[in-house]
N, C-alpha and C positions, 0 to 999 in steps of 0.2 A: 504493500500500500504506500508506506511514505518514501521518496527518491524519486515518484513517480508522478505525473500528476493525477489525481485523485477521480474516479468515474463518480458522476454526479448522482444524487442520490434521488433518483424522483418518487414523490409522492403522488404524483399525477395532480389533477385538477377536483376541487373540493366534489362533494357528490352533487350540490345544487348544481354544477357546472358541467356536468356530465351529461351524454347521451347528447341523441339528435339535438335535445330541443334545450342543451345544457344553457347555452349563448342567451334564449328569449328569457329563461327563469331567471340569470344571471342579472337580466338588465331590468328585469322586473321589478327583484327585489329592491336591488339600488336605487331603481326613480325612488322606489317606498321609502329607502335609507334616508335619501337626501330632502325625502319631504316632512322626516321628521317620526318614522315609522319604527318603534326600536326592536319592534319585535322580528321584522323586515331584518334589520344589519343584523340582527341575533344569527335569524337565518343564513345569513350570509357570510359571517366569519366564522361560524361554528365548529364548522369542516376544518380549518387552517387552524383552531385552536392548537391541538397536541404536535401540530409539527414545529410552528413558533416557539413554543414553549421547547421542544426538545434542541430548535437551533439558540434559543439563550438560553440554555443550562450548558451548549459546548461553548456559548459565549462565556460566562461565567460562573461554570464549575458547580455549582449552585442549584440544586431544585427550587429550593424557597427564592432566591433571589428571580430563576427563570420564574416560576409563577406569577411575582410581583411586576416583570417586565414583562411577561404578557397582558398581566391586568392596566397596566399603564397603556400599552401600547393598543387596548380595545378601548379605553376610558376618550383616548386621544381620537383615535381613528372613530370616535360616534360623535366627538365636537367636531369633528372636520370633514365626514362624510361630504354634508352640503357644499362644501368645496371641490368634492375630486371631480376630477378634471378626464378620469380615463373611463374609457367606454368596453373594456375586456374585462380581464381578470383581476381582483384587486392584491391577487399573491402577493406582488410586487412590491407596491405600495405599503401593506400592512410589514412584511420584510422591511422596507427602508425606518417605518417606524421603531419597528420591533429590536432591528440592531442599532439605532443611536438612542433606545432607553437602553440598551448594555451597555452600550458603552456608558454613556454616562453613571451607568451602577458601578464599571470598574473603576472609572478613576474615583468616586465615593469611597469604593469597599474594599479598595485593591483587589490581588489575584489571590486566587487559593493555592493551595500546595498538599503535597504528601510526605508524611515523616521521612519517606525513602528518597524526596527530590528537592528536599528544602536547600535553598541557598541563596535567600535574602541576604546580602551583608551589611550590615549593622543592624538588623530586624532583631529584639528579641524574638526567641520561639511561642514567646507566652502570649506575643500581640498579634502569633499569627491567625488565619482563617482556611479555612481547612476545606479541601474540595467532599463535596458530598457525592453518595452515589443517586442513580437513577431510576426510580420502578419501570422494569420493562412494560407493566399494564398497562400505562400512561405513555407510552413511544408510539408516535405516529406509523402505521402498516404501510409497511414500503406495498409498490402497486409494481413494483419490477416483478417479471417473468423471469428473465435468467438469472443462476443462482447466483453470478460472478455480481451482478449489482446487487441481487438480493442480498450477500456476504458484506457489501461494500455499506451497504443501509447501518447493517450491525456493527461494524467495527467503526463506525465513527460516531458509534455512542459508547463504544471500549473506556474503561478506564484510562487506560496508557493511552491514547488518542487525544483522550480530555483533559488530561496531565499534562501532556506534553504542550499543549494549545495554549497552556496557561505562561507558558514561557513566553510568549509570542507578544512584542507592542501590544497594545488593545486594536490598534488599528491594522497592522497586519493579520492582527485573529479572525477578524471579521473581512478582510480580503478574501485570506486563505477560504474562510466558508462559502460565502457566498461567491466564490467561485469554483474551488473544486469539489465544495461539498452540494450543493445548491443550483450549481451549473451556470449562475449570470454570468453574461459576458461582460467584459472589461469597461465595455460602455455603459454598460447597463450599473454596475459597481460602482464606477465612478461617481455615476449621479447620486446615487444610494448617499453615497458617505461624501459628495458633494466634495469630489477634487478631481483631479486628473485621472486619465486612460494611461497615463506615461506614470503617472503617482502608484497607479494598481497594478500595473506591470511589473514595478519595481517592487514593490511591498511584496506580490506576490511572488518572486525568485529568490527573495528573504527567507521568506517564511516554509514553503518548502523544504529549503535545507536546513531548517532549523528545525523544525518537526522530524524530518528523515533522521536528523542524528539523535533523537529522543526516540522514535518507538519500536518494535521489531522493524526485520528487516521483511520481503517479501515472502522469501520462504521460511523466516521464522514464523511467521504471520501463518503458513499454510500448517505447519507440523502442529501447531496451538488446535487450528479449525479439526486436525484431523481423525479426532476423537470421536467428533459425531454425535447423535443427539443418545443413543443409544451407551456409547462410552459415557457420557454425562450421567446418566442414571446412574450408572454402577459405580461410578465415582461416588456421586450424592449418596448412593446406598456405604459402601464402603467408610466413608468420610463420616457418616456422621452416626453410625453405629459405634467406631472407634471410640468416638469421643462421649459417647454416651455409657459407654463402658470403659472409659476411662485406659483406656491401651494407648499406654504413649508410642511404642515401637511401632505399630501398625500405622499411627499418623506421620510418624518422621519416615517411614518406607517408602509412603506415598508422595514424598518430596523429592524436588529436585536435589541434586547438589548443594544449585548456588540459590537456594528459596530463601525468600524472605516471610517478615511478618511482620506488619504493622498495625495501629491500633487509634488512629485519630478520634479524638484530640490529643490524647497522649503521643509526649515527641521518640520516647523511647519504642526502637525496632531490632529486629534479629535480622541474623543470615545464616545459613549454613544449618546442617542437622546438629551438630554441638549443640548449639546458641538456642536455635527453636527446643531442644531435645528439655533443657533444664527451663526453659518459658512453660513449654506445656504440661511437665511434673508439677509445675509449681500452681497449676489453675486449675489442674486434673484432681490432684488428690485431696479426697475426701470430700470431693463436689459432686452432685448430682444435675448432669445437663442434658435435656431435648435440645436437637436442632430441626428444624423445619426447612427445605427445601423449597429454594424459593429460584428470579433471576434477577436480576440486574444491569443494564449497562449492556444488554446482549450478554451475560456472562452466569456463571450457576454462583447462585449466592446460598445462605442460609442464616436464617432468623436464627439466632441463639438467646436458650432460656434456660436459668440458674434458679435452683431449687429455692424456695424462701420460706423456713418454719414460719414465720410470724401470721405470711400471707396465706401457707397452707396451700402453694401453687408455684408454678415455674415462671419468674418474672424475666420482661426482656432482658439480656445481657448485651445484646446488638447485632449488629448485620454484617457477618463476614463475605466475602466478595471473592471468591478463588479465578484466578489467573491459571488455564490450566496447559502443560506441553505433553501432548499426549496423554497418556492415563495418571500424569503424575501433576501435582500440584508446585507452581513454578514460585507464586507466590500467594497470600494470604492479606488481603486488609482488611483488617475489622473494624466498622465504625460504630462506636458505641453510644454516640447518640443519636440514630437510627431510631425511625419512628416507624416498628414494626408496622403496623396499621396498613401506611401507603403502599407496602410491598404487599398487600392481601396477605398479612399474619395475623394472628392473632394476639391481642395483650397482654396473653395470659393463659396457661396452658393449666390443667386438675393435673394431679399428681398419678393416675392410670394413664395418662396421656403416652403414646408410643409412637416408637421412630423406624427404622428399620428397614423393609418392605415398603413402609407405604410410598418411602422419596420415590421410589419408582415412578409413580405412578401420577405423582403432582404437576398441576399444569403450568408450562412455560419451561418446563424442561425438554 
């Protein structure tokens, strides 16, 4: 994926937009929008909701902050409806909005980071802000046929992809997407973020090479996919039986080499089977934990929950996110304050509650 330029992600055209008579509905509703009709723009932007929201959360790192910058950028686009001026599709437009309230959240919020990629200099670690993961529920359904774009949909909501992005100017982030992720042309970009065709060209031969030396390479990228939706279950089964029976060798077997493990907001991480080996003796013993199979980010995740006498139930612990290279686990982030809920878990698990078999079977794996 990164060294190369990036195949565009299409989502296709909203459903009001679709079919023969997609073009007449289209312009229907907008006369309604621009006369004042809100239920009309409702219909109208509804469809484009989840893919906005999924291109500012690669804007910035952020679920909560993408939610508030699509909430912004629909608040805007109904005071100014009576305004547009275009007679097709408003994708565009709502996009030009949608990426200059990111931007403007990033230089507010600054970037996010991960304990494994931090290197603000003079930042303390205590002021940083910490990239969040994604509910795959909530990701716009790519409308690609071939599986080569289909794959390309998912891996530019990867964690590593979105990590990586955060390195990027604010303004080359938003080049890079809306071009290779998004598909606009240079002209069309330009207007967007209102500078030059020679300004996007340049931002974007920046940013490319600056992404390429952050996330796998192409065919590390393919050995990762090559597990399969099928390898994923037996993983998920494997993975979180271990842990629920407290077998530390069975989970450091299942690791790479050079695996890591991190834990945001906490800065403290591992590498290596040493290092992870005495982290997970130390959280294993004499704990009682389910985990839930879940996804995230296109990626197998799971809900983790920590027995609680008081509560007399298994309360969230948070949302681990596995990175996997083939049947083995490359790396592990945990985020622990992960608001099981969004990713369809639940907040709280009875004490009969059982793991095992059933990850097999759960959906989005």
């Amino acid at each position: 994926m990164p060294g190369t330029r990036l195949r565009r992600v299409s989502q296709g055209e909203p459903s009001a937009e679709a079919g023969p008579s997609g073009e007449d509905v289209t312009a229907t509703l907008l006369a309604a929008a621009r006369a004042g009709d809100g239920a009309a723009f409702s219909r109208l932007v509804a469809p484009l909701r989840d893919e906005l929201r999924a291109h500012c959360y690669r804007m910035l790192g952020s679920f909560h902050d993408a939610e508030d910058a699509v909430q912004d950028t629909m608040d805007r686009a109904w005071r100014a409806v009576g305004r547009f001026e275009g007679h097709g599709s408003i994708r565009p437009w709502l996009y030009r909005i949608a990426t200059n309230r990111a931007l403007s959240l990033i230089h507010s919020r600054g970037r996010r980071e991960l304990p494994t990629d931090f290197t603000a200099p003079g930042v303390s670690r205590a002021e940083v802000t910490w990239l969040e993961p994604y509910p795959d529920r909530l990701a716009a359904p790519s409308t690609a046929r071939d599986p080569e774009t289909h794959a390309m949909a998912r891996e530019t909501m990867e964690l590593a992809f979105v990590a990586a992005l955060q390195h990027l100017p604010p303004r080359q982030r938003a080049v890079l997407l809306l071009r290779d992720v998004l598909g606009y042309s240079a002209e069309e970009t330009a207007g967007m973020l209102v500078t030059t065709v020679a300004a996007v060209n340049s931002a974007m031969q920046r940013a490319r090479r600056i992404v390429a030396g952050l996330t796998p390479s192409n065919s590390q990228q393919r050995i990762l996919a090559d597990v399969g939706d099928a390898g994923q279950r037996e993983v998920a089964r494997r993975y979180a039986a271990a842990w629920e029976s407290g077998d530390v060798e069975t989970i450091v077997a299942m690791l790479t080499e050079d695996a890591r493990y991190s834990m945001p907001p906490l800065t403290v991480w591992y590498e290596g089977h040493e290092q992870i080996r005495g982290f997970l003796a130390e959280v294993t013993g004499g704990r009682r934990w389910r985990f839930l199979a879940t996804s995230a980010n296109g990626q197998l995740a799971f809900g983790t929950y920590l027995w609680n006498d008081a509560a007399a139930a298994y309360l969230p612990a948070g949302l681990d996110l596995l990175v996997l290279r083939g049947r083995r686990v490359a790396e592990v982030v945990s985020f622990l304050d992960a608001r099981l809920p969004a990713f369809d878990l639940p907040d709280r698990l009875p004490e009969n509650s059982r793991g095992g078999d059933e990850f097999a079977v759960r959906p989005g794996l």
